[in-house]
Structures are given as structure tokens and as C-alpha cells.
C-alpha positions in Angstrom: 136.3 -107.5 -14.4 139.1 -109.0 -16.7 141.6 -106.5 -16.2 144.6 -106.9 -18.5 147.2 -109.2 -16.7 149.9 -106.0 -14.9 150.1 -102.7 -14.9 151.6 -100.9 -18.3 155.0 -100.5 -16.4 154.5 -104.5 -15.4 154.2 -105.3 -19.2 157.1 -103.5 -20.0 159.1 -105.4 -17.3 158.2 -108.8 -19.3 158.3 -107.4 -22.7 160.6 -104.7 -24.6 158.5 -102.0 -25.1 161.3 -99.6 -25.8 160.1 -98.1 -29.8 163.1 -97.7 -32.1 163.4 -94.0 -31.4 164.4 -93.1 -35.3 160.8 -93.5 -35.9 159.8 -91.5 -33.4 162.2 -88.9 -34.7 161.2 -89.6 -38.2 157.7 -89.2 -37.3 158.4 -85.6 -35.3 160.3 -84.3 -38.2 157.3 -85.3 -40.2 154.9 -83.4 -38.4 157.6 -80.2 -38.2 157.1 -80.7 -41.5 153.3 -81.2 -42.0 153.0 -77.5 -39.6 155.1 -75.8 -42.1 153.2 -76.4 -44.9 150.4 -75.8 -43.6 151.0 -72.3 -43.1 152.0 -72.2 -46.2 148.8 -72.9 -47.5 149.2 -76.5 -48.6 145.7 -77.5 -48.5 146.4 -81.3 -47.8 148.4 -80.2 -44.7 145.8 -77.7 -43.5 143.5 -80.7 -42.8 146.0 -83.0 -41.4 146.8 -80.3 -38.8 143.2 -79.5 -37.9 142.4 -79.1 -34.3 139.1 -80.5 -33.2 137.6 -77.1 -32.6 138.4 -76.4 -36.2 135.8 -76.3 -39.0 136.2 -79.8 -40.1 134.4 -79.1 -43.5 136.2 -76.2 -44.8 139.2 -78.2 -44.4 138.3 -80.9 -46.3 136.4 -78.3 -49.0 140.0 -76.9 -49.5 141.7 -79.7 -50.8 138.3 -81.0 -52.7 138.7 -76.9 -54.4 142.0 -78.5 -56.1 141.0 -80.7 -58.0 140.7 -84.8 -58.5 144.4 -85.4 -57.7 145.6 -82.9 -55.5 149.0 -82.9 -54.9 151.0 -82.1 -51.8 154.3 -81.7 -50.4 153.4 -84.1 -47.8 154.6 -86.6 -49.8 150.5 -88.3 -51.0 148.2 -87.0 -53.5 144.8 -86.7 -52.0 141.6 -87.6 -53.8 138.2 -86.2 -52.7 135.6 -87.2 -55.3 133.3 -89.9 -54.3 134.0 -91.6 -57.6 137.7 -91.1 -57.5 138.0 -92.8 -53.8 135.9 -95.6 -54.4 137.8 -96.6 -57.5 141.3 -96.0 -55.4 139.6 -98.0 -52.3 138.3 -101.1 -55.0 140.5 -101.5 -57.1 143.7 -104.1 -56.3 146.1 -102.0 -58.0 146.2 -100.2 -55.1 147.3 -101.4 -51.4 147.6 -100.8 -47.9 151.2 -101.9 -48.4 153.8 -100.8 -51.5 154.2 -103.5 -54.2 157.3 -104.5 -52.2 155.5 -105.4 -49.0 156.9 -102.2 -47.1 154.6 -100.2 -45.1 154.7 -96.3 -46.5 154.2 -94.7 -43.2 156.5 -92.5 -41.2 155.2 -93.7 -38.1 156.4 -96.2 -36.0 153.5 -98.6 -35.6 155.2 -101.1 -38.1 158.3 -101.2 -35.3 158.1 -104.4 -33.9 158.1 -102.8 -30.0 154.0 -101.9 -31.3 152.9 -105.4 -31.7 150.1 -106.4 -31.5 149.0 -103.4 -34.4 151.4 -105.0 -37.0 149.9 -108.0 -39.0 146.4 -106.7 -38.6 143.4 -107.1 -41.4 144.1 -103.0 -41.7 147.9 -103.5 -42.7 148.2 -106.7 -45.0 147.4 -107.0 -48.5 145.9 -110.0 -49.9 146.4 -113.1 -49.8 147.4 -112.9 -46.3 144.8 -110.1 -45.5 142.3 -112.7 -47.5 142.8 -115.6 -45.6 143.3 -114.1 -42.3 139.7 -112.2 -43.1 138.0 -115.6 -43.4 138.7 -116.6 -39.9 136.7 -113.7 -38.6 134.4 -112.9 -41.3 131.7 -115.6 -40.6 131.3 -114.5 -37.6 129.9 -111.5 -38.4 127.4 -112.3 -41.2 124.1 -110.1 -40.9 122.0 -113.4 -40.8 124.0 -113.8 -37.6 123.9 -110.2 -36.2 120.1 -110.6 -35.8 119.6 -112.8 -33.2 122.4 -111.3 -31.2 120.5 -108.1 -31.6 118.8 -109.1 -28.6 121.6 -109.2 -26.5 122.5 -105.7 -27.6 119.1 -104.3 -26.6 119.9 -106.0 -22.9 123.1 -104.1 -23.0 121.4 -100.5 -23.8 118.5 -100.9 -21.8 121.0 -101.6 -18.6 123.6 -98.7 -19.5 120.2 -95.9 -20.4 119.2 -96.8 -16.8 122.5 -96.0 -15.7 122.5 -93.1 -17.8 119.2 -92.0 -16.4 119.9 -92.1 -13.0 122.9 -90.1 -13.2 120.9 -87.0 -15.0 118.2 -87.7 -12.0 120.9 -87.1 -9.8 123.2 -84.4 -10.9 121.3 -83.1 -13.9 124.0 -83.7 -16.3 125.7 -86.2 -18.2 128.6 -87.5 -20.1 126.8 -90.0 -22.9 130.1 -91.2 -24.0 131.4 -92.0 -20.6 128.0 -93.7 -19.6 127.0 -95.1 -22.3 128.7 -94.9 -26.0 132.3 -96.3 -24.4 130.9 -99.3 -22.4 128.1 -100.6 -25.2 130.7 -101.7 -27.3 132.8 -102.7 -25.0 129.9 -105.2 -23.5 128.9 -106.1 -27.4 132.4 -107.1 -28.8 133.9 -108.3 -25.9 130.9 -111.2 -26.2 131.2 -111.6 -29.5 135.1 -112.4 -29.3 135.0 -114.0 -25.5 136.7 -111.5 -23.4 134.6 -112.1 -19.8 133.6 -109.3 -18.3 135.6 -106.4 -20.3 136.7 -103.6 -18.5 135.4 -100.6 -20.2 137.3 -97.8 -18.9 140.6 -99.7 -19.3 140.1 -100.6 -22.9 138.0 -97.0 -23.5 142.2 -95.7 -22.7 143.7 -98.4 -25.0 141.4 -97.8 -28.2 142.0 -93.8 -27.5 145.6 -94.1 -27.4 145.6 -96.1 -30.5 142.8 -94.3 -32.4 145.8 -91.1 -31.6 148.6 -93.1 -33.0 146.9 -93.2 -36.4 147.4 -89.6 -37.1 151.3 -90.4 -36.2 153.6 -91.1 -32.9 155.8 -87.9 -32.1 156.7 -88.0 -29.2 158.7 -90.3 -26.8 156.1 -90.2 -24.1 153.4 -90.9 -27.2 155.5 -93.8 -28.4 155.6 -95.3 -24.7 151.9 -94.8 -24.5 151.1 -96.8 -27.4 153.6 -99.0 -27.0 152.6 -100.0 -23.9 148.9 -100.4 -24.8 149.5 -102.5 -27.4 151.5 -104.9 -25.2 148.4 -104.7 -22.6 146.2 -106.2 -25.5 148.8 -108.9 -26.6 149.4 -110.4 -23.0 145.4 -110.4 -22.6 144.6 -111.8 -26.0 147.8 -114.4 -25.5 146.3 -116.0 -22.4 142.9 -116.1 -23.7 143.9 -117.7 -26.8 145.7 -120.6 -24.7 142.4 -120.7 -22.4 140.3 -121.4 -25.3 142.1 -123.8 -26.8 142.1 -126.0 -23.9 138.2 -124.8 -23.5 136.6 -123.8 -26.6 133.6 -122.2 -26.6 131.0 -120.2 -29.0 133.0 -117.3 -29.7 135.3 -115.4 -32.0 139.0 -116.5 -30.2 137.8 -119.7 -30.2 137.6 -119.7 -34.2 141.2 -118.0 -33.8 142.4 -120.6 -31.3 141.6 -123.4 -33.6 143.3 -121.3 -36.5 146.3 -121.9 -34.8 146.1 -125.7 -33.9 145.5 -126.6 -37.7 148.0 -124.2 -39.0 145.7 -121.6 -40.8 147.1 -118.9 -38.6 150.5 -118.2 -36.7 150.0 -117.6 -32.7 151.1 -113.6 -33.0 148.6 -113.0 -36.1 145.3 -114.7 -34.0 146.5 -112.0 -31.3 147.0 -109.3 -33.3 143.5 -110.0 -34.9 141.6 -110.0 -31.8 143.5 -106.9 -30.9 142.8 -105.5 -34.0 138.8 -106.7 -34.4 138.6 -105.2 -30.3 140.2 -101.8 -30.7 138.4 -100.9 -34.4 134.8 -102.6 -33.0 134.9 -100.7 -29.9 136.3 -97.5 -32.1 133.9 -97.6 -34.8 130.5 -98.1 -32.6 131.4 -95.8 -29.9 132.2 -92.9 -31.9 128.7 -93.5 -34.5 126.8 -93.7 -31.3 127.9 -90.3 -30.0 128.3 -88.7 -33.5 124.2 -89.8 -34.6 123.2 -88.8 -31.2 124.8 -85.3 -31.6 123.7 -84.5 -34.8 120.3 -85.9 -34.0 120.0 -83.8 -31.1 121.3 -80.7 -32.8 118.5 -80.7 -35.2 115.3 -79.5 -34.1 112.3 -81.9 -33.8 114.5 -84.8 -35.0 115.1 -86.4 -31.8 111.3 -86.0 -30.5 110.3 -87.8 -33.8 112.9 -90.7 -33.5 111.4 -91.0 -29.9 107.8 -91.1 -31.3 108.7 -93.7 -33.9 107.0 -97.4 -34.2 109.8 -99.0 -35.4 113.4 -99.1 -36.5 113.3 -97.8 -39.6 114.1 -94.3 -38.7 116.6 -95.3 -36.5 118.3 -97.1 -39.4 118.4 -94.4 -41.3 119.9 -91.7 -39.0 122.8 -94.5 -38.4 123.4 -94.3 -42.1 123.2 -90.8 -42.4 125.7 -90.4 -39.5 128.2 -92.8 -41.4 127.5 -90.0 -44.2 127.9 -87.3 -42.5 130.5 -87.8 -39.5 131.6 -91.2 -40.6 134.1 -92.3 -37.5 136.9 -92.7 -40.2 137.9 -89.5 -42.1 140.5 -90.8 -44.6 142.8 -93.8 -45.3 145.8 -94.4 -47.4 146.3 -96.8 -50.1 149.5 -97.0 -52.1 149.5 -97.6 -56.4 151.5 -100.3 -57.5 151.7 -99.5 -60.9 150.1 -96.8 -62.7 146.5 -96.2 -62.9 144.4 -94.2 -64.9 141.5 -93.1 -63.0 139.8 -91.9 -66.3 139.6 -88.2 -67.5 143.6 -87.8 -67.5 143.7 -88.5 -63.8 146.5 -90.6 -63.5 148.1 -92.0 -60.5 152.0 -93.0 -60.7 153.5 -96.2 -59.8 154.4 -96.0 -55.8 152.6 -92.7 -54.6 150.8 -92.8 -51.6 147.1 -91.7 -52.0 145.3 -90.1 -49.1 141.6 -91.4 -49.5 139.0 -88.5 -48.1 136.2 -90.8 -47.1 134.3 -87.7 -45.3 134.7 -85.5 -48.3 134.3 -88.4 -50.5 130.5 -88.8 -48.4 130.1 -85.1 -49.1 130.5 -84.5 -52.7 127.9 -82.8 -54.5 128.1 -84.7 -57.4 126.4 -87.8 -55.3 124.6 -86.1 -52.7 122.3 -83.5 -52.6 122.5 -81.1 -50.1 125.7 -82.4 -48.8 126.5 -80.3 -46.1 122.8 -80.6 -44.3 122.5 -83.8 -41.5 119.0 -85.0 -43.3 118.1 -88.8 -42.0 115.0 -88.6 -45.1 117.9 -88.7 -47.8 117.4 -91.3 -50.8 120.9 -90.9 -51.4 122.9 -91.8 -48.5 123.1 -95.4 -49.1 126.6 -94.6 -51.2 128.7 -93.0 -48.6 132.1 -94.7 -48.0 132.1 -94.7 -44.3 133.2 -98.0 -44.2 135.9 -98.7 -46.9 135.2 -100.6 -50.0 136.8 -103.4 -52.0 138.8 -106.1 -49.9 139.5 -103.7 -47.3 135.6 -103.0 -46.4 134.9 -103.1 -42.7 133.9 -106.9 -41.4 132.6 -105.6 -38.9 129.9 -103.3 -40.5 127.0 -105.0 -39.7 127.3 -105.1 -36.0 128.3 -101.3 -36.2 125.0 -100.7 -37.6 122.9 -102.5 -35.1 124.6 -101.2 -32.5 124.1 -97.9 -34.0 120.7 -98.5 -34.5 119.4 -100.1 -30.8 121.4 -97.7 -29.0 119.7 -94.7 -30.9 116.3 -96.3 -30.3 116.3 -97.5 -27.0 117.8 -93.2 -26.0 115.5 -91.9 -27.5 112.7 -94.0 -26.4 114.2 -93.8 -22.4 115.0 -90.4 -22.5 112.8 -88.9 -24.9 113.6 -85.4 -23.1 117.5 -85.6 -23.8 119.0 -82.2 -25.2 123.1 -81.5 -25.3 124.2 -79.4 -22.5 127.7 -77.3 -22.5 131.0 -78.6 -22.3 131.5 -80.5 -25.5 134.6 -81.6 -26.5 135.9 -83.3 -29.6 138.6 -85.7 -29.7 142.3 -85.3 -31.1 143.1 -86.2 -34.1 141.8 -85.8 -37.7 141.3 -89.8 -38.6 139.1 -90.5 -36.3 136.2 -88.3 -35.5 134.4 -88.4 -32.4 133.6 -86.7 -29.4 135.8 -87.0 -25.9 133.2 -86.0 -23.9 129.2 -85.2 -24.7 127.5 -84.0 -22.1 123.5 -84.3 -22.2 120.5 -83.5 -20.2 116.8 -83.5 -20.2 114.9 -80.9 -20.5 
């Protein structure tokens, strides 16, 4: 396996990893903060402080009970309204950045000691986020997805074997650990050129940055993330210099050449492989457990997905899950001027905007039935599970296969699979998943 180059306390040795600590301080006062108001009753801060056993809806329902523009203490206005966050989330008065180029989070992750997370496709505005996003994009065009699908099915039919010998064994079985984690792992450590990925190790990486999202508040937090951001730069700064002495077909390759002809600086290719490995492996693993669980927890669904003659159920239980559990919860975009949103809602010049995608995929004025997991919907084609405007995922497509061959080749394996006890759910309110989902047959 290509384990990254040193331990995390190696890394460290060769690279400052110390965090600036104000930030950390910044971002703990923050939070103080944030658990204050939530016990006050500010509705924004209630969902921000959700724990995972927490009823995830009735947080969001709160906030979506206030109104198009709901104001908070926190410092953002948060929009619910599936019409309101797609116009926040297309149009290019808003950005990722303010108008002045600064970042508006508390956290540290713009600190220099987190590269490679800073001058990724997620943080830059156009035009460097456009021309950085047309290295990459190409590579995952659907015409092109499709005859790596095949690959993909290799991959799951290998891991449900794996899978299946383990409930054989001992009855019981973690999915994620067996098989959500490592499939994309295996898929977009291919795509990119990263031989033979170690799953478990980059499984710990993408976790401890999927936590940094929701902010770093701790010293032993900021070392974590620090560290593991470090990791991915010395792995994806010696691969970079491998391929371009030997290209090959793959995504660094593209990035490696980037650099030789000037079209991208050494530290953003590395902090764009970084970026497309952590938010591939992210994005898949967490829609692979989230459409199996709600799948499974839906009586007769998971027999009939089993019994199906083709994809086409499949599909749509990967889209419905992006509906209903989409792996992303909320983003923030930031005006840079006013905008009218129409109907008097009108956003001021600077103000940070908390985007509720998962509300945003469950408002009744779109959807029908909102709250009910139903994979026959004619509806669920509009959810917002993966962004919109400049910022919408690049890598959707391969999410979506993923999604889709990994739910059909389960249920077609294991066509007795039911959930067993001991679920848990993830930290964290931006990204929604499940730490461990354990499974048997019945």
C-alpha cells in the first residue's frame, strides 16, 4: 500500500505544523458562543450545535419556521427555501470569499500551518476557482464516467465478497468499514493515480477534515488537522514530481503538466488533488451508507432493489438519498453587494449566508411529502445535494455511479441484508453520515 511518506509526528518534524493558536482561540470562543445561544433559543445555533443522536429535521424545521431570511446572532442569516438557496448558491453576487478576497470564517483552516485545505476549488472565487476547475473538470465528464463504470463494478463485487464473508463468519458487520470507506478510496485513488491507496489511513484523514468543517476548537483538534493536511501535501508533492517525469493516464498527471506550462502553481496542483481526494472519498462514502440505511429501513424496498432488472431503480434511490440525507447539510456564501432575493428579501452587502441545502431538499413548496424516504418521487431531480452555480460538485457524476453500482451489486449479493444494533452517526452537522453501520442477513 502507498502509505503517506512518515508518521504525523515525522511530518511535523519536516514541516511547521504548529496552527496560529489565536484561531484556535477565536474558533473556541466561537463555539462558547454558538452553545449560549443555543440555549437561548436561537434557532440557527440550535442546529449548529446538534448532536448526531439529535433529531436532525426538527432542527433544521426551526430555523425554516422563521422565515426566508432568518437572522442570528451567530453572525450569518440562514436561508431554508429551496428557491432562496439556489438563487444564493447561483448567483455570482455571492461568494465563497468576501468581495475583498478574505475568508469569513472563524476557523483556522485559512492559517497557512492547514495547507494543503487553503487554495482549494471549495475556497476560491472565480477566476482562479474557474481556471483551476478546468484542469480537473474533463476528467470527470459523464461520457467518461461510463466506461470506467466497469472498473467500479470490479471494485464492489471484490469488497461485497469481503463483506460477505465477514457476516458468514461472525454474523455481523460494519458496511462502512468493509465496504462504503474503501470503494472510494479504490475508485478515486485510480482516477487521480494514487497506487494502491490505503483506505484506513485516508478513511482517518477525510474524517478529521470532514470535522474541521464545523470548526477547530481545540489545540489537540488543530494538531489533528494540521497534521493530516500535511500527510496529504508530502504524498500529493512526491507524486506530482513522479508524474512529471512519468506521466500517465490520470488526474495528477493533467495537474503535473499544469505546472510545467504555468497554468497552475506547484502548492495549488497539491492542494487540488488533496482537495478532489478528501471531498470524492467524503461525498461517495457517506451516499453509500446513507441510501443503504434508508433503503434498508423501509420495508420491502431493499427486497425489490434486489429483484430489479436493471439500474434504474438503483438510480433513483441514489438521487433520493442526495434528497433526503444529502452528505452536505449547508454551506456558506458571502454577498458582495446587496441582493434582492425578490419578495422584500434582501440580503446586505458583506453578510455571511448559511445555505441549508438539506432543508433546502425538504421544503414543501418543491417536494411533496418531504419528510417520507420515497425512491418513486417525480420530484427529486431538484434537490441541491450537490451545490449549484460555479461552485456545483465536479465530481457529481462519479458520486452517482458509485452510488448506484454499489447499491446494486449489495443488494444483488446480499439480498438478505437488514441493519443490526449499534449504529452510530458521525460528529458534526455539515457532513452527514454514519461512523459505523452495522448490518446482517436475515
Amino acid at each position: 500500500m502507498t502509505s503517506l511518506p512518515g508518521s504525523p509526528a515525522a511530518t511535523s518534524a519536516a514541516v511547521d505544523v504548529r496552527p496560529r493558536w489565536h484561531y484556535v482561540a477565536r474558533a473556541a470562543q466561537q463555539r462558547v458562543l454558538v452553545r449560549a445561544l443555543a440555549r437561548t433559543g436561537d434557532p440557527v445555533a440550535r442546529w449548529a450545535e446538534a448532536r448526531p443522536g439529535d433529531d436532525h429535521v426538527a432542527t433544521m424545521e426551526r430555523v425554516r419556521a422563521r422565515g426566508r431570511l432568518v437572522p442570528s446572532r451567530v453572525g450569518v442569516l440562514a436561508v431554508t427555501a429551496h428557491a432562496d438557496c439556489a438563487a444564493v448558491l447561483g448567483d455570482p453576487r455571492f461568494g465563497v470569499r468576501r468581495a475583498d478576497g478574505s475568508s469569513p470564517r472563524a476557523a483556522p483552516l485559512d492559517d497557512a500551518a492547514f495547507a494543503p485545505l487553503d487554495w482549494s476549488l471549495l475556497d476560491l472565487d472565480p477566476p482562479d476557482h474557474s481556471r483551476l476547475r478546468r484542469l480537473v473538470a474533463p476528467a470527470f465528464r459523464p461520457s467518461l464516467m461510463r466506461p470506467f463504470r466497469a472498473r467500479v463494478e470490479v471494485l464492489c463485487d471484490g469488497l461485497a465478497d469481503r463483506l460477505a464473508a465477514r457476516l458468514d463468519a461472525e454474523g455481523t458487520a460494519d458496511l462502512m468499514a468493509l465496504f462504503a470507506a474503501p470503494l472510494p478510496i479504490g475508485v478515486v485513488s485510480e482516477l487521480l493515480g494514487v497506487p494502491d491507496a490505503d483506505a484506513e489511513q485516508f478513511d482517518r484523514i477525510g474524517a478529521t477534515v470532514g470535522r474541521a468543517l464545523d470548526g477547530v476548537v481545540s489545540g489537540a483538534q488543530a494538531r489533528e488537522v494540521s497534521a493530516a493536511a500535511h500527510e496529504l501535501a508530502t504524498l500529493f508533492a512526491r507524486l506530482l514530481e513522479v508524474r512529471r517525469a512519468e506521466p500517465a493516464d490520470d488526474v495528477l498527471s493533467a495537474l503535473a503538466a499544469a505546472v510545467d506550462d504555468d497554468r497552475a502553481g506547484a502548492r495549488e496542483a497539491v492542494s487540488l488533488a488533496a482537495l478532489l481526494l478528501v471531498a470524492g472519498f467524503e461525498t461517495a462514502l457517506n451516499l453509500i451508507g446513507n441510501s443503504v440505511a434508508s433503503v434498508l429501513a423501509v420495508p420491502g424496498a431493499w427486497q425489490a432493489l434486489a429483484g430489479a432488472d436493471d439500474d434504474v431503480l438503483a438510480d433513483a434511490v441514489v438521487q433520493e438519498s442526495l434528497r433526503a440525507e444529502p452528505p452536505v447539510q449547508a454551506t456558506m456564501r458571502v454577498s458582495h453587494e446587496p441582493v434582492d432575493l425578490g419578495g422584500g428579501a434582501v440580503v446586505p452587502a458583506g453578510r455571511p449566508v448559511l445555505v441549508m441545502v438539506a432543508a433546502a431538499n425538504r421544503d414543501p413548496a418543491v417536494f411533496a411529502d418531504p419528510h417520507r424516504f420515497d425512491p418513486g418521487r417525480t420530484d427529486g431531480a431538484a434537490h441541491l445535494a450537490f451545490s449549484g452555480g460555479v461552485h456545483y460538485c465536479v465530481g457529481a457524476p462519479l458520486a452517482r455511479l458509485e452510488g448506484a453500482v454499489a447499491l446494486r451489486t449489495l443488494a444483488r449479493r446480499l439480498p438478505g441484508l437488514a441493519l443490526a444494533g449499534g449504529v452510530v452517526r458521525r460528529d458534526g452537522v455539515t457532513i452527514r453520515g454514519y461512523a459505523r453501520l452495522p448490518v446482517r442477513l436475515r
